[in-house]
C-alpha positions as CSV (number, residue, x, y, z in Angstrom):
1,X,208.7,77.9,178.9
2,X,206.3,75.6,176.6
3,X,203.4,75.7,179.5
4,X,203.6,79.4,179.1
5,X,203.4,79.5,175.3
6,X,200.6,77.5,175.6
7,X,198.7,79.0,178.2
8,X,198.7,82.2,176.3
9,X,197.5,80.7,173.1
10,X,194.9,79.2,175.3
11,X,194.3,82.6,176.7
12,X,193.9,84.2,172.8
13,X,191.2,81.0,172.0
14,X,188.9,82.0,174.4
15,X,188.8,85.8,174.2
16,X,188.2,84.7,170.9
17,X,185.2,82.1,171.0
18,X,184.0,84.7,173.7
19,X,183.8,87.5,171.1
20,X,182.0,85.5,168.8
21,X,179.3,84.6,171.0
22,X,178.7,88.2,172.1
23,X,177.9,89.0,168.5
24,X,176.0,86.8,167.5
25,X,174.0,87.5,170.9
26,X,173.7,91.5,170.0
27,X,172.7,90.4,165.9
28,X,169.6,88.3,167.4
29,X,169.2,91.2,169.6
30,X,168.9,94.2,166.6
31,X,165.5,94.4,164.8
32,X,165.1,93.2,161.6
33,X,165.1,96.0,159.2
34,X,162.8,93.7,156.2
35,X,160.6,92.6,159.0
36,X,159.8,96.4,159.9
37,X,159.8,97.6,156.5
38,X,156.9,95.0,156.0
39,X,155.3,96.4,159.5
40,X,155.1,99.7,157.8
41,X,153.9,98.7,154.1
42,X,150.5,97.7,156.4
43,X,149.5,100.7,157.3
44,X,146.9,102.5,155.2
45,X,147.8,105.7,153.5
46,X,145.6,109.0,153.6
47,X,143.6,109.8,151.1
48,X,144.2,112.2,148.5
49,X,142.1,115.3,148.0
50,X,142.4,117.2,145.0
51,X,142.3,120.9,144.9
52,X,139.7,122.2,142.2
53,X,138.4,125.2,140.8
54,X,134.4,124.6,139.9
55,X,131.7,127.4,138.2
56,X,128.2,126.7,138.1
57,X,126.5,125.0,135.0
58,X,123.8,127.6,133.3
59,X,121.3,127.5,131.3
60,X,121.8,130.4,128.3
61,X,122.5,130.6,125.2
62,X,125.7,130.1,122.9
63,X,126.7,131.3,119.4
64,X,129.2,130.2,117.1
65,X,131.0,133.2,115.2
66,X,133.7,133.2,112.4
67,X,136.4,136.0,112.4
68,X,136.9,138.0,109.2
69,X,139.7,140.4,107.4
70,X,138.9,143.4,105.4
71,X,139.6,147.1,104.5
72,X,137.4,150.0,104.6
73,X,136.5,151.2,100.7
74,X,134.3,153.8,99.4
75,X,130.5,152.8,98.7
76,X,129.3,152.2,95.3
77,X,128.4,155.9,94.0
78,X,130.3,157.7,97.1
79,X,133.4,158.5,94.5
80,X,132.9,161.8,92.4
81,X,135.7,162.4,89.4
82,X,136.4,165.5,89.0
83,X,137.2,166.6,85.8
84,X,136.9,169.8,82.9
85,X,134.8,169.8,79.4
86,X,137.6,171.5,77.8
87,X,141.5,171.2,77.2
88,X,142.8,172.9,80.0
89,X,145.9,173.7,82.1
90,X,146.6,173.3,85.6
91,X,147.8,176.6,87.2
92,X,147.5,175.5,91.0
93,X,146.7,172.5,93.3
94,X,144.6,173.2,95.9
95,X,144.1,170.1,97.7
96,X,145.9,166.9,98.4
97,X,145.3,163.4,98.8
98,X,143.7,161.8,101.7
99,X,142.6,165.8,102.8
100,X,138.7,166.6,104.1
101,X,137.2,168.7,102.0
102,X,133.6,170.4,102.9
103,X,131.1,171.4,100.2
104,X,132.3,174.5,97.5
105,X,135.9,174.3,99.1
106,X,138.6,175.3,96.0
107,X,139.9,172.3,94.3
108,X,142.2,173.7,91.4
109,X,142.9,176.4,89.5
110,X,142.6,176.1,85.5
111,X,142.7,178.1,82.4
112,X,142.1,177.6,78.6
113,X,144.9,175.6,76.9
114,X,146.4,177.6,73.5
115,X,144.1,175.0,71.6
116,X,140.8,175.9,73.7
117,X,141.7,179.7,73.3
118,X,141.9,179.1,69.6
119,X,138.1,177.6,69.4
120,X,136.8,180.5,71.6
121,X,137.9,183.1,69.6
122,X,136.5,180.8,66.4
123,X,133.4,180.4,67.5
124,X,132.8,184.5,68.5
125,X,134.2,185.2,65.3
126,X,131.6,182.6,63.4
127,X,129.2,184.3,65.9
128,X,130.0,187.6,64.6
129,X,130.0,186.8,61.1
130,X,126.8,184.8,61.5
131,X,125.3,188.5,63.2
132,X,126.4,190.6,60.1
133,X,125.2,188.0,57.9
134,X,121.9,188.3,59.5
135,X,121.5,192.3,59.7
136,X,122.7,192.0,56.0
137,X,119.7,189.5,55.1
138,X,117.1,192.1,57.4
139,X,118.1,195.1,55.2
140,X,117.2,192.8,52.2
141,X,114.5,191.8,53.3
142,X,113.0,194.7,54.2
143,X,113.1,195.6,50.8
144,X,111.9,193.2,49.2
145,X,115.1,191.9,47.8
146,X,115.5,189.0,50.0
147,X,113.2,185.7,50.3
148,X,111.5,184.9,54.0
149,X,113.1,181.4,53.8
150,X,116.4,183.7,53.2
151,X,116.4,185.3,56.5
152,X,114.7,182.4,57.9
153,X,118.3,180.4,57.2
154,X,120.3,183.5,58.4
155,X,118.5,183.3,61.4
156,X,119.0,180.3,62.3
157,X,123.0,180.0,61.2
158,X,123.0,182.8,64.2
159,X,121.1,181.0,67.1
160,X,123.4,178.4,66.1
161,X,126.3,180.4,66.4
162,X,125.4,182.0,69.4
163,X,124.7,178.8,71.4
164,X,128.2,177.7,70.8
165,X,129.7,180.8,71.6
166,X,127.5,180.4,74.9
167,X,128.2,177.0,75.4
168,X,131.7,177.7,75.1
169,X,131.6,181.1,77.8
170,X,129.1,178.8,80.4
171,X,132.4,176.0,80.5
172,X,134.7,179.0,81.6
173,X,136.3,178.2,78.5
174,X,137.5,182.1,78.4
175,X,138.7,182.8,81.3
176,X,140.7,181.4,84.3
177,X,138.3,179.4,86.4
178,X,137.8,177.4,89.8
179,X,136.8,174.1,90.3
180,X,135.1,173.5,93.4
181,X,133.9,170.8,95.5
182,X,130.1,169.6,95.2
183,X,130.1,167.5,97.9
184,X,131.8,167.3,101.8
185,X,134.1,164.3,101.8
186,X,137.3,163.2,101.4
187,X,140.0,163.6,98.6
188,X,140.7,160.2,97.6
189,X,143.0,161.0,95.0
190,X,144.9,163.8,93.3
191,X,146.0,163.4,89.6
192,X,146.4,166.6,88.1
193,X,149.8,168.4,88.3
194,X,150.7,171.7,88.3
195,X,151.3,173.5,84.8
196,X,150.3,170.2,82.9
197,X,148.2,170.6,80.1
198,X,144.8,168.0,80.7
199,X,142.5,167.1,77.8
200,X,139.1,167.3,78.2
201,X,137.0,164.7,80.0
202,X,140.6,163.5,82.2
203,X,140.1,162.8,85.6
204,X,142.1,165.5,88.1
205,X,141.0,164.7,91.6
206,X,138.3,162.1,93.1
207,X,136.4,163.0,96.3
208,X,134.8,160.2,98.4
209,X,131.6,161.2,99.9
210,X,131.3,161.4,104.2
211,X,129.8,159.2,105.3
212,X,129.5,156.8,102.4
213,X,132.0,153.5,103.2
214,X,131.9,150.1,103.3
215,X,133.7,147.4,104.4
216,X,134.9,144.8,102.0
217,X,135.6,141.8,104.1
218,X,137.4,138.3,102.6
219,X,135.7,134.6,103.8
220,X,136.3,131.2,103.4
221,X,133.7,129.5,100.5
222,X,132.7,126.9,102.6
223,X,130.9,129.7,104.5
224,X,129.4,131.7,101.8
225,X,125.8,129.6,102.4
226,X,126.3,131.1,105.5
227,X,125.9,134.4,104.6
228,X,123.0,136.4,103.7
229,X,121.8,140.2,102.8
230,X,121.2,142.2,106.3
231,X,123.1,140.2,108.5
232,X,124.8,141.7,111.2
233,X,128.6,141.7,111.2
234,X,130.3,143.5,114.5
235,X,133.2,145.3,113.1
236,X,136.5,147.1,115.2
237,X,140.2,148.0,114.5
238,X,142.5,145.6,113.6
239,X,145.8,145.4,116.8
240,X,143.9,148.4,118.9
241,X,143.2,147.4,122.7
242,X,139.9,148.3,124.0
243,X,138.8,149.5,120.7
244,X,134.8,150.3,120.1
245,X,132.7,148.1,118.1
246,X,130.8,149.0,115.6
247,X,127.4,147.4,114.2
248,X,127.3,147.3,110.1
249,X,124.5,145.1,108.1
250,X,125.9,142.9,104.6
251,X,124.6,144.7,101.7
252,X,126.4,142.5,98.8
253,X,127.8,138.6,98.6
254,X,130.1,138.2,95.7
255,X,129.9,134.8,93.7
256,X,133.1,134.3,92.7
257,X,136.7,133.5,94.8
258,X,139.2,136.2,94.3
259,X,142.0,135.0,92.1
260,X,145.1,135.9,94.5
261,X,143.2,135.3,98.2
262,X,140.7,132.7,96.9
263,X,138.6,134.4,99.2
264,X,134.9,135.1,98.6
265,X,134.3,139.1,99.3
266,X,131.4,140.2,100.9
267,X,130.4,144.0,101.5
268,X,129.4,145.7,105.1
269,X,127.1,148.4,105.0
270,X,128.3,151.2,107.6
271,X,126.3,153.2,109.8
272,X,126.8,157.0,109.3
273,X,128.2,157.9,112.6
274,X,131.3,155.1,112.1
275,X,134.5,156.6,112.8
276,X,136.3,154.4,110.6
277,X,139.1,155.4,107.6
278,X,139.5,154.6,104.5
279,X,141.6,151.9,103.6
280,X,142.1,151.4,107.5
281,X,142.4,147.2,108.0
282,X,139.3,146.2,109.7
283,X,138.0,142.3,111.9
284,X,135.1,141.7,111.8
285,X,132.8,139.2,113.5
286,X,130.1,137.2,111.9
287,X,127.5,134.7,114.3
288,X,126.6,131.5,111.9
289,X,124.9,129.9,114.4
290,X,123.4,129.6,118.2
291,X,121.9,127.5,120.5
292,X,120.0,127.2,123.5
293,X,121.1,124.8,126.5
294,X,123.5,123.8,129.3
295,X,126.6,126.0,128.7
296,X,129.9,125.6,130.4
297,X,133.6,126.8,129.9
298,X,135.1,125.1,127.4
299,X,138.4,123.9,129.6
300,X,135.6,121.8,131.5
301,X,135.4,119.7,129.0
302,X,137.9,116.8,128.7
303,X,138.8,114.7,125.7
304,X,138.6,110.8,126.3
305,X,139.2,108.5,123.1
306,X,136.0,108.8,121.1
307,X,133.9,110.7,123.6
308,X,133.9,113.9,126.1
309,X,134.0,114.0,130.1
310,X,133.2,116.8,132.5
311,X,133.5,116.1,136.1
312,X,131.1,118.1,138.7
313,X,131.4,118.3,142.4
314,X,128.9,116.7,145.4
315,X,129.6,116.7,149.0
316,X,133.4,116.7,148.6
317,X,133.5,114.0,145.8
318,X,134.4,114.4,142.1
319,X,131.5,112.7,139.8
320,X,132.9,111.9,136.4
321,X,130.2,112.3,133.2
322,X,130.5,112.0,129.8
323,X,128.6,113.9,127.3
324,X,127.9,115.1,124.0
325,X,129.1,118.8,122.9
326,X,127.3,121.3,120.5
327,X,128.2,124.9,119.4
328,X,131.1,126.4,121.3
329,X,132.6,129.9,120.8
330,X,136.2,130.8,122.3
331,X,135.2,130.4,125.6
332,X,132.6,128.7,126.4
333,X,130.9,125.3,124.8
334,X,127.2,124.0,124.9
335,X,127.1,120.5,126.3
336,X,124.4,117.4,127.2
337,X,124.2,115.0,129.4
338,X,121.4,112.9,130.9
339,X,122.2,113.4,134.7
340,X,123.5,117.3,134.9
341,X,121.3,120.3,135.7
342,X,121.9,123.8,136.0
343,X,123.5,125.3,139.2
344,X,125.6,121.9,138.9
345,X,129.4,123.0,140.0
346,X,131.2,121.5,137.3
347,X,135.3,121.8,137.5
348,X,137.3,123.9,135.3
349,X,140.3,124.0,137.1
350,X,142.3,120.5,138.1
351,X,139.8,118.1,136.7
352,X,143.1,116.7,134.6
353,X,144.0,115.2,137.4
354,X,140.6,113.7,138.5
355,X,139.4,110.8,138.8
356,X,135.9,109.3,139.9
357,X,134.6,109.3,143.2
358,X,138.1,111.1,144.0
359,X,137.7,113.5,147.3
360,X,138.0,117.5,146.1
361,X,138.7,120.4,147.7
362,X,137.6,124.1,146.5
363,X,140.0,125.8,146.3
364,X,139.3,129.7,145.9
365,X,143.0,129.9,145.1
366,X,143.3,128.6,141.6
């Protein structure tokens, strides 16, 4: 019984050592997963081409421009008041604000107040007491009863009298009357009101003459030494796609800041055939500057630190250079730089990502 106990622990021991054995066998067997990892680090990489969008480098020219604000006004002298010599009232309105009006069109409808009335019928009765006076002083003085300085004095009381009285008829100042327009323009404003009773000299309705706006435009201070008489500013509609531009010329520099904008105003002269509306909000455009040289688009240009970088393309390599910049407007910039030329293809697309001597494709794409 013992011999059989022991021959099967004997058995278990060597199934046990020969297990052992076999593994170790298969481990030395298995590659080594550092030793390839190490095999593999070895092997050189490919090289990393970048793709890139390039324009050629040109030779032109480049102008630097500030953008202005402003509204469309009437010109100095284009407003005509329109009023009456005499106290008057208003029987009708015949126009209204912002209305186009051509030349003799019927503005309004008036007629002697009770106190005008009252100083017609004065003045023809002073005119026809003044005319009996006179007859009076003839008869006298055709018979000798009467000295020539007499009727001299008669005389003239009448020629007095009767230039009143004239005055007074050439005002409509008898009458109903209509006041018409003397020029073709615009009605800027209405003040009169129907039945109201107007004193003479008040202002009832202003016209603006066609054709005779400016532009009054708002600019910083630090740019009024900028500005000078004749300069050409390119004016359009303020928030209107595709709208036309249109030419005007400076005609008068304020000196002095406006008190609420702190703005320095300056005035555009239009040309006649403008299309522009009063009071319409108006940009305008204004070049302070230009210059001549190598001009690129300004997202060529790359910041670095204290200085600039542009990189161009040659034979499949990026070619990094630094350079100086000079006027830009909103898109483009002038730049300079010893070893560039124009017809250079310089990268505005995926130069961020650039480097030196780094391999580039074009890619038509971006």
């Amino acid at each position: 019984m013992k011999r059989k106990l022991w021959g099967g622990v004997g058995a278990a021991l060597v199934t046990g050592i020969l297990a052992v054995g076999y593994l170790r066998v298969s481990s030395s067997e298995q590659p080594n997963s550092g030793d390839e990892g190490a095999t593999v680090s070895t092997k050189s990489s490919p090289e990393l081409t970048a793709p890139v969008k390039v324009t050629p480098i040109r030779q032109g020219t480049v102008t630097e421009e500030i953008t202005v604000y402003g509204t469309v006004v009437p010109a100095a002298g284009a407003v005509q008041t329109v009023s009456v010599p005499f106290e008057s009232r208003v029987r009708r309105v015949l126009v209204t604000e912002a209305q186009r009006i051509s030349q003799g069109d019927a503005l309004l409808e008036i007629e002697p107040s009770a106190e005008a009335k009252l100083q017609a019928d004065l003045a023809r009765r002073d005119f026809e007491s003044a005319q009996k006076a006179f007859d009076f002083m003839q008869q006298r003085f055709d018979l000798k009863l009467a000295a020539n300085d007499q009727l001299l004095q008669a005389k003239q009381a009448l020629e007095q009298a009767r230039e009143k009285l004239e005055s007074l008829r050439r005002r409509g100042l008898e009458a109903i009357r209509t006041v018409h327009a003397d020029v073709r323009g615009l009605v800027s404003k209405v003040s009169a009101q129907e039945g109201a009773i107007v004193l003479a000299g008040t202002s009832m309705v202003e016209l603006v003459a066609q054709n005779r706006h400016e532009v009054r435009l708002g600019i910083e201070p630090e740019n009024i030494d900028k500005m000078r008489l004749g300069q050409e500013v390119l004016l359009a509609r303020v928030n209107a796609s595709g709208a036309k531009t249109t030419s005007g010329r400076i005609g008068k520099i304020a000196r002095t800041a406006d008190a609420t904008t702190r703005l320095v105003q300056i005035f555009a002269e239009l040309p006649a055939n403008s299309n522009f509306l009063l009071g319409e909000y108006v940009l305008g455009k204004i070049a302070i500057a230009s210059a001549r040289g190598l001009i690129v688009p300004r997202s060529a240009v790359l910041p670095e630190e204290d200085h600039f970088i542009l990189f161009t393309t040659k034979e499949g390599r990026a070619q990094e250079h630094t350079v100086r910049v000079g006027l830009q407007d909103r898109k483009e910039m002038e730049v300079m730089g010893e070893d560039l030329r124009p017809g250079d293809l310089v990268v505005t697309l995926g130069n961020y990502e650039l480097k030196d001597g780094m391999a580039v494709k074009v890619d038509a794409s971006r």
